[in-house]
N, C-alpha and C positions, 0 to 999 in steps of 0.2 A: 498496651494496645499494639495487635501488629498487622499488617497487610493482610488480608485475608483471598487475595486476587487481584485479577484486574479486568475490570468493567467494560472501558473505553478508551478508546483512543481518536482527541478530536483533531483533525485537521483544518487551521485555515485555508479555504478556498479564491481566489478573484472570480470563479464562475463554474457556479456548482455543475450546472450541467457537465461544461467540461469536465471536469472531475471524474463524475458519474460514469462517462463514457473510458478512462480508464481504470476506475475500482468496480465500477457493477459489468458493466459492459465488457473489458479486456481481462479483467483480472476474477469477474462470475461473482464477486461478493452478493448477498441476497438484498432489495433495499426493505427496510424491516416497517419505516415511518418517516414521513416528511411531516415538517413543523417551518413553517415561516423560508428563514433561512439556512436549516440546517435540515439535515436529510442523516437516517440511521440506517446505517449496512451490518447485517450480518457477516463474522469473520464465521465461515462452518468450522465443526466440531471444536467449538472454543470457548462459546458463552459472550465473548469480546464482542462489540462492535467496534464498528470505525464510524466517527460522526465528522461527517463533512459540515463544516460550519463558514456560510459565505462572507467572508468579511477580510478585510485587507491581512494576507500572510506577509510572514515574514522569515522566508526560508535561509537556510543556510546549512554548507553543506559541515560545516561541524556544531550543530545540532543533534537530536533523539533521530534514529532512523528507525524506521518499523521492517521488521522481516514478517514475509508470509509463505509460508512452507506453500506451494505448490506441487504439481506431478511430474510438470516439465518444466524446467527452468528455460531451454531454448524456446520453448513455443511463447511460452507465457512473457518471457522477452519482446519476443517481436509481436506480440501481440499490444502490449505496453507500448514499445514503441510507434507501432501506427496509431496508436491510442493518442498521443502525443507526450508518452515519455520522452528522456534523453539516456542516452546510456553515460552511465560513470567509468565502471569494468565490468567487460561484458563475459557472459558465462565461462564460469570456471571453475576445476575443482581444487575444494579448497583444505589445506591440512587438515582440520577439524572434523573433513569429514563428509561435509557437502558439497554439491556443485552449488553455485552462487551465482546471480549478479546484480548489480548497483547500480540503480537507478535513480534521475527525480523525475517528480512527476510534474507536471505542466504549469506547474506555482512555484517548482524547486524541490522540493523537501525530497530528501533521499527516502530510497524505499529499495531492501533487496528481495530478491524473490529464492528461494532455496529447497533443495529437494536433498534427502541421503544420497552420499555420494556412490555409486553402482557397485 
């Protein structure tokens, strides 16, 4: 048996709306279905969603970090951040290749945003 992709990615939330307002709202994900407590966003051209699920997190910053290719990493930055991201390192490019940067989002949980680097 082996991995054949990957489906989801869920995040615990303390308050979905919140949330919402940085992955639908600052960062444009589509929301696909609300169920109870948990709410599904479309990641575009991916198949992925991201399923925000409202129940007590438990973030930390050396935990799974989710990157999401963007167009601009500075806007989409600060756009996260009036969202109520925090910045961890803020854009920059990075050997590998991208410009980058490291974020959490309003629960903790690291999140980078990354575009090819020019």
């Amino acid at each position: 048996m082996t991995v054949r992709g990957l489906r989801r990615i869920i995040v615990s939330v303390a308050d979905r709306e919140r949330a919402l307002a940085l992955y639908r709202d600052a960062l444009g994900l589509t929301e696909k279905y609300s169920a109870g407590e948990m709410v599904g966003l479309a990641v575009p051209d991916s198949g992925v969603e991201l399923l925000l699920h409202e129940r007590p997190p438990t973030p930390g910053l050396a935990g799974v970090a989710v990157s999401f290719l963007v167009s601009d990493v500075d806007a989409a930055t600060a756009a996260a951040v009036k969202a109520g991201a925090q910045v961890v390192d803020a854009p920059a490019d990075q050997p590998w290749g991208e410009r980058q940067s490291v974020l959490t989002d309003p629960d903790g949980h690291v999140i980078c945003l990354v575009t090819p680097a020019a």
